[in-house]
C-alpha positions in Angstrom: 108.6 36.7 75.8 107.5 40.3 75.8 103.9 41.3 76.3 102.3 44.1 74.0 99.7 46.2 74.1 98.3 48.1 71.2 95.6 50.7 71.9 94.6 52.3 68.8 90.9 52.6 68.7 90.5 51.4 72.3 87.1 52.3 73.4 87.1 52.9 77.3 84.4 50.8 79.1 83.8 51.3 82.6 80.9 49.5 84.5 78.9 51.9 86.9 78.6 51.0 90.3 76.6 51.8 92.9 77.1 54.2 95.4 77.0 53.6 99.1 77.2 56.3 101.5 77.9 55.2 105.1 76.5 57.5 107.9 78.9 57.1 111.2 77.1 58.6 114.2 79.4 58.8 117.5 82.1 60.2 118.9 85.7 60.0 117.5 88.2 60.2 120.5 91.7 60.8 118.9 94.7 59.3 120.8 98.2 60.9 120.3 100.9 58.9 121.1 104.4 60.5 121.4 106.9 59.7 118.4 110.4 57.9 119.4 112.7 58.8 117.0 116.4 58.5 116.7 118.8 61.6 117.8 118.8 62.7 114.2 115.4 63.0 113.5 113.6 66.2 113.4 110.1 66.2 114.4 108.2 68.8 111.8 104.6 69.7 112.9 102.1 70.7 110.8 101.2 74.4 112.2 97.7 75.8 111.6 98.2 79.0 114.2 100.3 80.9 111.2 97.8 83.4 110.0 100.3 85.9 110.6 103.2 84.4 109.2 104.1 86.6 106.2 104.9 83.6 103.6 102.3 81.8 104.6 100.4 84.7 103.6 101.9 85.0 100.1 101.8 81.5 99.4 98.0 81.9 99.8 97.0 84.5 97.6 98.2 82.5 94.8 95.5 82.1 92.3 93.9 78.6 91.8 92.0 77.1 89.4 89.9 74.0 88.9 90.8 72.4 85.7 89.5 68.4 84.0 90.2 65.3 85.6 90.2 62.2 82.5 86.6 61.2 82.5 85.9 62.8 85.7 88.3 60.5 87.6 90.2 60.5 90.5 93.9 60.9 89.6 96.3 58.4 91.4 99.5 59.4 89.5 100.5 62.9 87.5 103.9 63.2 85.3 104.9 66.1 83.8 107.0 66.2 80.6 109.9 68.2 81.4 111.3 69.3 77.7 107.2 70.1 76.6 105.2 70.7 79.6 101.6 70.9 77.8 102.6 66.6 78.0 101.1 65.2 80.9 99.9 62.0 81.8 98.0 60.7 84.4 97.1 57.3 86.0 93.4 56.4 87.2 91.6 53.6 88.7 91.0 52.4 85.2 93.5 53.6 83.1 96.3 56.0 81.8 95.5 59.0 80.1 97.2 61.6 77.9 97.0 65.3 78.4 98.7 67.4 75.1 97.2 70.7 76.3 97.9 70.9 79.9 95.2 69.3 81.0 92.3 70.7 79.1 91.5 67.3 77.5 92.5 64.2 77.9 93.1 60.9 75.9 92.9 57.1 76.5 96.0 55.3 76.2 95.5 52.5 78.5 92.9 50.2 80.1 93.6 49.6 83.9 95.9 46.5 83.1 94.7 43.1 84.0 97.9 42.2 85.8 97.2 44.9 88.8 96.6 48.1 90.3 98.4 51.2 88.5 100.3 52.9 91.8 103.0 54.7 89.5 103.6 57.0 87.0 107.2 58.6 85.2 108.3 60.1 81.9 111.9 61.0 81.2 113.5 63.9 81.7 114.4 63.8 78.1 111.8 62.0 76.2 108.0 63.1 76.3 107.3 59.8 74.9 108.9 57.2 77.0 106.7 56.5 80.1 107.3 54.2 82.3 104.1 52.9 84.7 104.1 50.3 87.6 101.4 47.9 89.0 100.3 46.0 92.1 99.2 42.7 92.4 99.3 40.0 95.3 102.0 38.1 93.6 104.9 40.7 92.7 104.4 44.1 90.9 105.3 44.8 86.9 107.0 47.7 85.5 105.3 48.2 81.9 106.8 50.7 79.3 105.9 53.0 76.2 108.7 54.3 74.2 106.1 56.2 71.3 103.8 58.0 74.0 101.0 55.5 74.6 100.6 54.0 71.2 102.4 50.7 72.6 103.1 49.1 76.0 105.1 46.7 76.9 105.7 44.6 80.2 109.4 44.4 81.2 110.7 41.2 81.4 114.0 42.6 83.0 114.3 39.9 86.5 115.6 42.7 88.3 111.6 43.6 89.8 110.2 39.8 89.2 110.0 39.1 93.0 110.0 42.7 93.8 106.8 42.7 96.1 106.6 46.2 97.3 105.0 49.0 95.3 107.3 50.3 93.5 108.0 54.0 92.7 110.1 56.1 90.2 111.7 59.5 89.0 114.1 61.0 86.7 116.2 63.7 85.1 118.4 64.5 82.3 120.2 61.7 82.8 119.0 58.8 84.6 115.8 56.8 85.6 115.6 55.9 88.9 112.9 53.4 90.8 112.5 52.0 93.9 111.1 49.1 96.1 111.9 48.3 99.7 115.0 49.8 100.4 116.5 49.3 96.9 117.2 52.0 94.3 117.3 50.6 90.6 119.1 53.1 88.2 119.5 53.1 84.4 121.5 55.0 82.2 120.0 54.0 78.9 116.4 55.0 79.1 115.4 51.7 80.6 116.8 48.8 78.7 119.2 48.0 81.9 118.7 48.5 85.6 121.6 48.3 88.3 120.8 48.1 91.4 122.0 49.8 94.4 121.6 49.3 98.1 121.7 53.2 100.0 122.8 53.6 103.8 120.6 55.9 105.7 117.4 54.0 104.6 115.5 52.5 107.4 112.2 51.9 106.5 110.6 51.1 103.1 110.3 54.0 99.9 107.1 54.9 99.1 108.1 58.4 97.6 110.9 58.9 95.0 111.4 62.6 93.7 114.2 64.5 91.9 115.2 67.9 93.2 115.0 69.8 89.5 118.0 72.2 90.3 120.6 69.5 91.2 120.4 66.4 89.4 122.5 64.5 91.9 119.9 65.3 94.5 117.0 63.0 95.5 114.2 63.0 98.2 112.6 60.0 99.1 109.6 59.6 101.8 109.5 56.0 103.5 106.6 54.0 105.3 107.4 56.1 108.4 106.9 59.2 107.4 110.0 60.5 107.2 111.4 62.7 104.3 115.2 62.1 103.7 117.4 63.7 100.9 120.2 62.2 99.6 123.4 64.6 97.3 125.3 61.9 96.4 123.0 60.4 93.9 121.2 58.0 95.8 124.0 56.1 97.8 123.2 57.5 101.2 120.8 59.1 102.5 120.0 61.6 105.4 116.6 62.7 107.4 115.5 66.3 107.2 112.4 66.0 108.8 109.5 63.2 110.1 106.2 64.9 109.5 104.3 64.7 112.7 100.8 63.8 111.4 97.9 61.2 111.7 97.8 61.4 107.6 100.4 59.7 105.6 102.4 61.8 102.8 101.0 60.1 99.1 102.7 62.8 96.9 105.8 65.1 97.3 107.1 68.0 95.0 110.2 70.0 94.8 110.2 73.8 93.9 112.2 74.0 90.8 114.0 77.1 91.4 114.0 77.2 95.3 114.6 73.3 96.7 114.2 74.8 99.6 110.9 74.9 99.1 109.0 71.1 99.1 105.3 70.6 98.6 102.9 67.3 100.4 99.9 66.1 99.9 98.2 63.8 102.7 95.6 61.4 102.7 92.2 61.4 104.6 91.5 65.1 104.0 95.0 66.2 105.2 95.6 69.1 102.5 98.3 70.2 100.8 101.1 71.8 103.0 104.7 73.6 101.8 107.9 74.2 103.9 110.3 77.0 102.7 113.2 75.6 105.2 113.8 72.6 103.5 111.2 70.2 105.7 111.6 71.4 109.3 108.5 73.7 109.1 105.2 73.0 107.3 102.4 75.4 106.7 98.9 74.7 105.2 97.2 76.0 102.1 94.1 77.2 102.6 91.0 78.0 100.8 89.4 75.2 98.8 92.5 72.6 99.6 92.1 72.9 103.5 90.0 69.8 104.8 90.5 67.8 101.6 92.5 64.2 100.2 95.5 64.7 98.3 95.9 62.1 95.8 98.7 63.6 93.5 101.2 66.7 92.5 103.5 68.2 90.3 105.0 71.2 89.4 105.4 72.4 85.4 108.8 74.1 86.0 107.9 76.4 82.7 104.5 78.0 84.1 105.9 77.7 87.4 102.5 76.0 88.5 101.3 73.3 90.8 99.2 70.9 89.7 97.0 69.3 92.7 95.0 66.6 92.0 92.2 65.8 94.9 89.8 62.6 95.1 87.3 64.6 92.5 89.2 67.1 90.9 92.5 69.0 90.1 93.4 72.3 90.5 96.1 74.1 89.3 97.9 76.5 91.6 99.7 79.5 90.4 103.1 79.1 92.5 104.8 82.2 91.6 102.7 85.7 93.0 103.7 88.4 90.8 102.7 88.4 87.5 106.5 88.2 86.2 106.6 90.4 82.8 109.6 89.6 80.1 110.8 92.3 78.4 112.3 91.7 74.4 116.0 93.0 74.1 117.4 93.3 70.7 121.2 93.3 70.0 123.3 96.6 70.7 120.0 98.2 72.7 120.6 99.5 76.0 117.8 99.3 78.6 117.6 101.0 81.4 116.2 98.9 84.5 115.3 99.7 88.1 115.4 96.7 90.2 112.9 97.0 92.8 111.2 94.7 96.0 108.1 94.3 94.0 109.1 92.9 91.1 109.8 89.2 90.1 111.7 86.9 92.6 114.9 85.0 90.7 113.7 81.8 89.2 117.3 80.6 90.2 117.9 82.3 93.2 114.5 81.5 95.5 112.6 84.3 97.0 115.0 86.6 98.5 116.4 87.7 95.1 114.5 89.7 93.0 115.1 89.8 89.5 114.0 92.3 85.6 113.9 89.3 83.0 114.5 89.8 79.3 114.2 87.5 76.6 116.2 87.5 73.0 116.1 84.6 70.1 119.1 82.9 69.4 120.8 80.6 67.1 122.9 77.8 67.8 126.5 78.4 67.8 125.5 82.5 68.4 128.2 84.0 70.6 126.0 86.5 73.1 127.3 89.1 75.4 125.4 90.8 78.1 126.7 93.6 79.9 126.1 95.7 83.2 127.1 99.1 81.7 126.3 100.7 85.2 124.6 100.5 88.5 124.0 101.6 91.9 124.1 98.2 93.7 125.8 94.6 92.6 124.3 93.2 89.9 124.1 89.3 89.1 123.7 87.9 85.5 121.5 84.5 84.7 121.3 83.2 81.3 118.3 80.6 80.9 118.1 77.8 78.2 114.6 78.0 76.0 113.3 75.3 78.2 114.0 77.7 81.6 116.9 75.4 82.8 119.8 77.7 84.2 123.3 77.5 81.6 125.0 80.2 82.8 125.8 83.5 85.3 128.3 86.4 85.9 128.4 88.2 89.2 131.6 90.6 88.7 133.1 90.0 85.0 132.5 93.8 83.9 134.0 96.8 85.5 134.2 96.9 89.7 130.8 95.0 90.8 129.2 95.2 87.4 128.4 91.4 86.0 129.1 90.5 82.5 128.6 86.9 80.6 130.2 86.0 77.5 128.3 82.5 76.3 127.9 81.0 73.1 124.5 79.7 72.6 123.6 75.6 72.4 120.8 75.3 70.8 118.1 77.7 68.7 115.2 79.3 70.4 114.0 81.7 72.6 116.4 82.7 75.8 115.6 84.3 78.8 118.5 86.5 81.5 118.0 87.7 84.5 119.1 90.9 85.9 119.5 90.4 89.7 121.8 91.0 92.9 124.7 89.6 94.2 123.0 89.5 97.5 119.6 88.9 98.9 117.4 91.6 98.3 119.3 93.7 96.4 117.8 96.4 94.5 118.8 99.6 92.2 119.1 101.4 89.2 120.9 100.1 86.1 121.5 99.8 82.8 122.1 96.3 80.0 123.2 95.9 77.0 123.7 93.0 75.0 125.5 92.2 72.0 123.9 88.9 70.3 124.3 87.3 66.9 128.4 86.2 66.6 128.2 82.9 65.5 131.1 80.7 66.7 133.2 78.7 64.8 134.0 75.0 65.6 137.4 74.2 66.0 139.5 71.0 67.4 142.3 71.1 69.2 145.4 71.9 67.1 143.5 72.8 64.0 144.5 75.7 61.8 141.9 77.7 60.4 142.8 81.0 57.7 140.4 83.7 58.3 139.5 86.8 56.6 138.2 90.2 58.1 136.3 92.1 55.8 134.2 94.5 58.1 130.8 93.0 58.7 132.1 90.3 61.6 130.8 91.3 65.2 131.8 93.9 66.8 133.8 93.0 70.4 131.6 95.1 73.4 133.8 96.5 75.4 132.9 98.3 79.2 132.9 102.0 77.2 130.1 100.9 75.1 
């Protein structure tokens, strides 16, 4: 039998209690005692002599500000929708909460359940309103569910996690959920109502972190007991080490850049800060400022404003990731723009740092055919078409005329689109000029269908390189 949870016209209660403060006098003599890892294993220290270190110093100057915590809480758990990013929710000591305005306010959904500790926290990739949440208790954990965000929960009953006695912990993308306990990866292709699970090589210690890489869906990152990060491309079925984080502090949140999975963000425990690595976990840096010195409990990146949230053990900040204050321009149909592509302007949101990139933006219908052409430039130019929800659908390096890009796409859905005008390689830059040709709406067709057509003047007009 199922167990429900209704919370309309919940009124939160929370008993105060009162504060110790403990004063330690002494000395604290630290011991450091050399890591034996296998042959694979790379040992990543966390540097704090980088001062000069030029990325260190851009990732820096990135603006931060302090936004609400629900009720003035510490945050445990934060997850982001991914198809409406002003969704968040967030787990608590006593409770899950619902954010619809990125985190400006915050709503009640859910008393701190009385059948454990909250530990984690997932929505879908492709449903704001199914959230998934996971407790601790000293018998076995639960995995409790909301399919109407936060309105109703109910406990899974599934046996797949009834003796599971590990914490368990979960992500997602497009297409799949995926959780994990131990050493075992549960994945479900229906939005929860099954599990299958799986039993990956490479794993040698128990999961504690579970996290997507945005870009590539069959990529996965996991960081185990031991403190080692390990990515697996194959979905899940084997896994490899990229780095063991050499640290007193133990790694309780991990987050993927969404343009750059190079670049990976961790938050330690026990006022560890918030570091970043832009080689893919062999080097770690530390942001400074108001982070340095302080307990991590929680992050996420909202892949639209390209901003990291950072939630500490009293409040959460909200960390501008991307430097330049990145500028669309609106391109109508048949208007030529002439751009010059420069090493201060916005860096590819594809691409990573070492592309820079003019974007433009254009509305579109679904089925619209749209064109975009390089009509001329003085270096080689590379094309990235962006769905309305900044997820990359397409790209032309060398379609036009000699080195010129061109892409030809017809449009899957209505809104607002966003291309990029970049280079072919790294740090490429130049004059050009763009032109795009939007508005032919495509006609569905099956495979040996016959369709009689009329032209009477008004269709669209092909663009050709002499446009």
């Amino acid at each position: 039998m199922s167990i429900h949870f209704h919370n309309k016209g919940i009124l939160m209660n929370f008993t105060k209690k009162a504060a110790c403060v403990f004063l330690v006098v002494g000395s604290i003599i630290l011991l450091f005692c050399n890591l034996i890892v296998s042959a694979d294993t790379k040992i990543s220290s966390l540097r704090q002599d980088n001062v000069n270190d030029k990325l260190y110093s851009e990732i820096n100057s990135f603006s931060l500000k302090t936004s609400t915590t629900p009720l003035g809480q510490k945050i445990l758990n934060l997850a982001i929708s991914k198809i409406d990013p002003k969704i968040i929710y967030a787990s608590t000591p006593h409770g899950i909460f619902k954010s619809l305005d990125q985190t400006k306010s915050w709503i009640p959904l859910l008393n701190q359940p009385p059948f454990g500790k909250i530990v984690g926290l997932m929505v879908a990739g492709n449903n704001p309103n199914l959230v998934f949440g996971f407790t601790k208790s000293p018998n076995n954990n639960l995995l409790f569910v909301t399919r109407d965000g936060g309105e109703n929960w109910k406990v899974s009953v599934d046996p797949i996690f009834k003796n599971s006695l590990e914490p368990m912990c979960a992500t997602s993308n497009d297409e799949a959920l995926y959780i994990a306990a131990d050493k075992v990866i549960y994945k479900s292709l229906d939005n929860g109502q099954t599990w299958v699970a799986f039993f990956p090589t490479g794993l040698t210690a128990s999961i504690r972190l579970l996290v997507f890489d945005p870009k590539t869906s069959k990529n996965l990152y996991v960081v185990d007991k031991e403190n080692k990060i390990l990515k697996s491309i194959d979905d899940g079925v084997s896994w490899q080490v990229l780095s063991k984080v050499n640290t007193k502090h133990k790694i309780t949140s991990l987050a993927i850049d969404p343009f750059n999975p190079n670049t990976l963000y961790i938050g330690l425990n026990k006022r560890g800060g918030l570091y970043y690595s832009q080689d893919g976990g062999n080097k770690w840096l530390p942001l400074v400022g108001k982070l340095a010195n302080t307990s991590i409990t929680a992050i996420a990146i909202d892949k639209q404003t390209y901003s990291l949230y950072v939630s500490t053990k009293k409040r959460l900040f909200v960390i501008d990731i991307n430097p330049q204050a990145c500028t669309t321009t609106p391109i109508t149909s048949g208007q030529i723009i002439n751009g010059n592509l420069q090493n201060d302007d916005c860096k590819s949101m594809d691409r990573g740092n070492s592309f820079f990139a003019d974007r433009y933006t254009f509305s579109g219908q679904a089925g619209q055919r749209i064109d975009i052409l390089i009509t001329e430039a003085n270096f080689d130019t590379f094309l990235i078409l962006y769905s309305p929800t900044n997820n990359r659908i397409a790209s032309d390096d060398d379609n036009g005329v000699g080195n010129l890009a061109r892409l030809s796409f017809t449009l899957p859905t209505t809104g607002t689109y966003t291309f990029e005008v970049t280079s072919s390689s790294s740090s490429g830059t130049g004059t050009y000029s763009v032109r795009t040709n939007i508005g032919c709406l495509a006609a569905p067709s099956q495979s040996g269908q016959i369709i009689n057509g009329s032209l009477t003047g008004d269709e669209c007009k092909p663009m050709t390189e002499s446009d």
